[in-house]
VEXFI-246800 format. One record per residue (C-alpha): residue number from 1; residue in one letter; x, y, z. Coordinates in pm, 1 decimal. Each point is the difference from the previous one (the first is absolute). Layout:
<pts>
[NUM,"A",[X,Y,Z]]
...
</pts>
This chain:
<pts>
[1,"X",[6500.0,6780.5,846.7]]
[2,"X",[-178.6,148.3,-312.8]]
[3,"X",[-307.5,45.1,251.0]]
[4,"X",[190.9,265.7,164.4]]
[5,"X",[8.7,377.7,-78.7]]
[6,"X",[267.3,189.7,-152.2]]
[7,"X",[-28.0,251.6,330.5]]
[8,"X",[103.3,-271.0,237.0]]
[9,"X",[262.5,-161.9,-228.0]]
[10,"X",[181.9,319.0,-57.8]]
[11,"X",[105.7,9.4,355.5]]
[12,"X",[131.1,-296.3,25.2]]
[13,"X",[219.3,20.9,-333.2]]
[14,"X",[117.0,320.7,146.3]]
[15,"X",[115.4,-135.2,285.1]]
[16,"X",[211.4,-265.9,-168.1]]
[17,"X",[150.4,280.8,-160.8]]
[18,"X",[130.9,202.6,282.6]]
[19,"X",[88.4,-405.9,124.6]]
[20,"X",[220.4,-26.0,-272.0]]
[21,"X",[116.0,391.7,-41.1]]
[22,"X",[142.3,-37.4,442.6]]
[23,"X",[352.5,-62.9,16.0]]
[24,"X",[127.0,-320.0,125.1]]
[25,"X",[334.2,-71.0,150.1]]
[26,"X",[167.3,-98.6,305.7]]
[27,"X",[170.6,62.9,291.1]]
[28,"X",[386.4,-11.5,-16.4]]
[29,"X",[202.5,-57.2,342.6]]
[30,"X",[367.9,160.7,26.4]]
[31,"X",[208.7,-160.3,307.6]]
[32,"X",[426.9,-16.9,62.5]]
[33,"X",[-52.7,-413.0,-93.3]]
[34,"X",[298.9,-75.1,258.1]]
[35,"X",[93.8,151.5,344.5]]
[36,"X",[227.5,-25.3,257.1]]
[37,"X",[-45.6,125.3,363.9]]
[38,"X",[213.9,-65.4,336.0]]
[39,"X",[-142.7,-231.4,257.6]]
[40,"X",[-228.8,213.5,245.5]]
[41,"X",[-24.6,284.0,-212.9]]
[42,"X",[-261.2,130.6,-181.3]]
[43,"X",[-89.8,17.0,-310.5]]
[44,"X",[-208.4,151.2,-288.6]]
[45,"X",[-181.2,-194.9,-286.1]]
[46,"X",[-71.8,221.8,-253.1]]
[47,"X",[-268.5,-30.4,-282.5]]
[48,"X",[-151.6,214.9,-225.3]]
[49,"X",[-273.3,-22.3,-274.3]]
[50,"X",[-95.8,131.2,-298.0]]
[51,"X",[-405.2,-21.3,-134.7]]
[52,"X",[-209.1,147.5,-210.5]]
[53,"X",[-310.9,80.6,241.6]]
[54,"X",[44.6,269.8,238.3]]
[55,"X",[65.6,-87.9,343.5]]
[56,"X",[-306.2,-16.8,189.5]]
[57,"X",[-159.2,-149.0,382.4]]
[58,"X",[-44.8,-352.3,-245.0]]
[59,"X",[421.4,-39.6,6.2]]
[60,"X",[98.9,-318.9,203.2]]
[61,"X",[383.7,-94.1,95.1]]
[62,"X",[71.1,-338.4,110.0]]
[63,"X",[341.7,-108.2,142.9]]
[64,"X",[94.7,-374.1,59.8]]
[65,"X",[340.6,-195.9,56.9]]
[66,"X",[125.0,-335.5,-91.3]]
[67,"X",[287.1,-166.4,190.9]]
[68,"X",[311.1,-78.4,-192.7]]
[69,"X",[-1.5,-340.7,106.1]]
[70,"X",[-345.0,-38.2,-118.6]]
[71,"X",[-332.3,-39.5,233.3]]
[72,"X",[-345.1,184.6,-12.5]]
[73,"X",[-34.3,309.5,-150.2]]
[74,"X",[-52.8,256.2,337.8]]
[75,"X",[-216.3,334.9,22.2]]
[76,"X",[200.8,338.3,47.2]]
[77,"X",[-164.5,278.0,-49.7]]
[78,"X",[-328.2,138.0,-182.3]]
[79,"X",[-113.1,349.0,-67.3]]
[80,"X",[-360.1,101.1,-121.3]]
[81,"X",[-60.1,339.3,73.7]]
[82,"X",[180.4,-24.3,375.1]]
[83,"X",[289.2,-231.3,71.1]]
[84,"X",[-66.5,-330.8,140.2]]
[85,"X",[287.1,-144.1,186.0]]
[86,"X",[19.1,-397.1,63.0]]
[87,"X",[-168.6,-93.4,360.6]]
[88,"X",[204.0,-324.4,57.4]]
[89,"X",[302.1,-154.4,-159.2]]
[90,"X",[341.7,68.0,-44.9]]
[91,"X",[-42.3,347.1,-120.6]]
[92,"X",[-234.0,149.3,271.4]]
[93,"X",[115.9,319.0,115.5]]
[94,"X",[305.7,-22.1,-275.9]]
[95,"X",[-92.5,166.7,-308.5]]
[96,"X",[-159.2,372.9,-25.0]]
[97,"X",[-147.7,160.6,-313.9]]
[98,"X",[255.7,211.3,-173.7]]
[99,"X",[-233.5,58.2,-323.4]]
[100,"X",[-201.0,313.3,-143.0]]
[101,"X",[-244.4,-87.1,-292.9]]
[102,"X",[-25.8,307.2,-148.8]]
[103,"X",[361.7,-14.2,-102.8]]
[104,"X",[-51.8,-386.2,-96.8]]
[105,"X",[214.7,-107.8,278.1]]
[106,"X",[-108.9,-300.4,191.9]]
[107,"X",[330.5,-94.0,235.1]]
[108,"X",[17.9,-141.4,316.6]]
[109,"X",[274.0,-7.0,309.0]]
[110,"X",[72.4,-267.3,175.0]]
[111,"X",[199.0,-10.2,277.1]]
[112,"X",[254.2,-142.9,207.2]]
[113,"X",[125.8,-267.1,-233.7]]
[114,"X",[63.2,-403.4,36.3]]
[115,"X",[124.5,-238.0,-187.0]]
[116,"X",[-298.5,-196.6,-34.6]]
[117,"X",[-160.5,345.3,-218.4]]
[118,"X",[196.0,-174.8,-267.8]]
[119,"X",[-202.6,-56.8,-315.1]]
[120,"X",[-237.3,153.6,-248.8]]
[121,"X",[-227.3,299.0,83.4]]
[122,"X",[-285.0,61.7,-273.6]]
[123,"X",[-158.1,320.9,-44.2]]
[124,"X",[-322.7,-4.0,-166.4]]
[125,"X",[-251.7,298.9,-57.5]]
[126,"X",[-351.5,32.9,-136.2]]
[127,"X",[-142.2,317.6,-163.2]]
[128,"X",[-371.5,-54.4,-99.6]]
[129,"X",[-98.8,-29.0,-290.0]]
[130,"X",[424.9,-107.8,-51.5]]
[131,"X",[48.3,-251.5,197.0]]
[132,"X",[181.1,-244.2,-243.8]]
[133,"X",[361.6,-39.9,-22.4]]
[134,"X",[315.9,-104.7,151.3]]
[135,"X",[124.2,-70.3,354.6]]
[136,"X",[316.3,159.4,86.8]]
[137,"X",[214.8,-152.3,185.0]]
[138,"X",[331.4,73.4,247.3]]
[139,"X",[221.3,-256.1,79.1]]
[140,"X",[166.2,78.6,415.8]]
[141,"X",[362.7,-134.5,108.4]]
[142,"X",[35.4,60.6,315.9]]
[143,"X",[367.5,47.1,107.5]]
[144,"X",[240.2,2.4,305.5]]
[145,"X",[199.4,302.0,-183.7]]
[146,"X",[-66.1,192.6,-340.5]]
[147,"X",[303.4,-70.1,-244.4]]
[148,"X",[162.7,307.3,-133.4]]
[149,"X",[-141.1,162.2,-320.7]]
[150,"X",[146.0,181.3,-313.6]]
[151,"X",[-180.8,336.8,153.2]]
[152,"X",[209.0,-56.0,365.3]]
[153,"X",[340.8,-38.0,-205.3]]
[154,"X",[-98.0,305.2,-231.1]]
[155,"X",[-152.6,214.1,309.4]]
[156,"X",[408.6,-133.2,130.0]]
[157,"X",[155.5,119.2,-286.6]]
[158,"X",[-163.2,293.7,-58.0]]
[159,"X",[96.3,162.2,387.4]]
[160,"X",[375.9,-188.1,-33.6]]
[161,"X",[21.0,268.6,-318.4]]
[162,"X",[-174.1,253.6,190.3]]
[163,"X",[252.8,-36.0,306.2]]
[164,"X",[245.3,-29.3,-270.5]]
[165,"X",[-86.8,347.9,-169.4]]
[166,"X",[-14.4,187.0,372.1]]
[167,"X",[346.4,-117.2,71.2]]
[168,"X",[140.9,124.7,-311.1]]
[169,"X",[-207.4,343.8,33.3]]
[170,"X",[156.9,18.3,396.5]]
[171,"X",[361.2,-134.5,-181.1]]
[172,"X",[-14.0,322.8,-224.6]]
[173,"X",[-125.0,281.6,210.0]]
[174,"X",[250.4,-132.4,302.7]]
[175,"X",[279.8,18.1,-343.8]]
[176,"X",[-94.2,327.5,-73.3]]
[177,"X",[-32.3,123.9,318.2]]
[178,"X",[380.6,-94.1,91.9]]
[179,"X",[105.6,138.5,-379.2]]
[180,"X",[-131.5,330.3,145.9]]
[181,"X",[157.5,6.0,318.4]]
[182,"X",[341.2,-144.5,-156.4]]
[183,"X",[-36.0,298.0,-235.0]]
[184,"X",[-59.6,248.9,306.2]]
[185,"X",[330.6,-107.6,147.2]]
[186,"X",[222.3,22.5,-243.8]]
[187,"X",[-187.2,339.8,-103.6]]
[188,"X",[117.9,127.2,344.7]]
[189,"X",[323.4,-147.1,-32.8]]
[190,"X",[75.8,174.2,-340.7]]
[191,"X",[-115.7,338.9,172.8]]
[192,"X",[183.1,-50.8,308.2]]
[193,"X",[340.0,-17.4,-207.0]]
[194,"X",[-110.3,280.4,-249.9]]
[195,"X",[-49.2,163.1,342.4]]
[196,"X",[382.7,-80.0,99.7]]
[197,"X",[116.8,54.3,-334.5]]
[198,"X",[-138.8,381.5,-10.0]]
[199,"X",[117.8,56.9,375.8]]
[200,"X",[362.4,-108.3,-87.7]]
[201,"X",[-50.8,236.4,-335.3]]
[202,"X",[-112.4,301.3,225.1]]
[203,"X",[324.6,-70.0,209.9]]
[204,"X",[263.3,2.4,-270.6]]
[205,"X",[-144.7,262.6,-142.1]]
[206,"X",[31.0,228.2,339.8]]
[207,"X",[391.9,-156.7,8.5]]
[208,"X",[36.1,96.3,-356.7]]
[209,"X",[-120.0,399.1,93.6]]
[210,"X",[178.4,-5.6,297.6]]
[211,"X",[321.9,-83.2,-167.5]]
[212,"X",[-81.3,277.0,-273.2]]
[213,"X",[-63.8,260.7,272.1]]
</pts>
């Protein structure tokens, strides 16, 4: 070491400096953690990620899937650059890419549903020089129906007020409408009378001069 110059060892201590001065961190997956779809449907596993190194060609996306009632952990999908769909196994021809990188969105579709799809799906994604961190994971019930949710009873009660609201506004105009036509009537009753009344005025006053004369 002390044979060497200080114009080759200022390099190198330079370059542990920028080694040290890089930023370091890791890649952070985003996925729904539980889904349910109906049986021969299809359906849409999202992830997302956050890192700190631009998105480049380098970014990998690996999808796998684990059976609920346990077994070997199966290939799904994998995307470098172009999407590589599985060539055998039980999701040839079943699940499409559904991602777009430069909006950190790495989902997938698969399609036409069965019950043995239940179990975990893991999302994992590499993005030289980040390529450490956690696998997310989404967690697939496959059902014969989807139960109701809070949003299908509010979307209910929301158009039962709605229908509610038009029904009162049709309730009041048909009101008024009538009001106005009741009002006509007896309008045209009350002249038709003052109409009789001044007729039978004009003829006793014609008696009354005729009885003068």
């Amino acid at each position: 070491m002390y044979g060497k110059s200080p114009a080759r060892v200022l390099p190198l201590l330079l370059g542990l400096q920028l080694t040290a001065l890089r930023p370091t961190g890791a890649v952070e997956i985003y996925t729904s953690g539980a889904l349910e779809a109906v049986n021969g449907t299809d359906v849409r596993l999202k992830c997302t990620f956050s890192s700190f190194a631009p998105v480049g060609d380098a970014l990998t996306v690996t999808w796998n899937f684990r059976p609920r009632d346990g077994g070997r952990e199966q290939f799904v999908f994998y995307y470098h650059m172009d999407p590589f769909r599985p060539m055998s196994g039980r999701f040839k021809d079943r699940v499409v890419w559904d991602g777009n990188p430069e909006r950190y969105d790495v989902s997938i579709i698969l399609w036409k549903l069965q019950f043995d799809d239940n179990g975990t799906y893991t999302c994992q994604v590499k993005n030289p020089p980040d390529v450490d961190g956690l696998v997310g994971s989404i967690r697939l019930s496959v059902v014969h129906t989807v139960p109701f949710s809070e949003i299908f009873f509010l979307a209910v009660a929301i158009g039962s007020a709605c229908a509610v609201m038009i029904i009162i506004v049709i309730a009041v105009v048909l009101f008024q409408h009538f009001r106005k036509r009741r009002w006509a009537k007896r309008a045209e009753k009350d002249e038709g009378i003052k109409s009789k009344e001044e007729e039978k005025l004009q003829q006793e006053n014609k008696v009354s001069v005729y009885l003068e004369d």
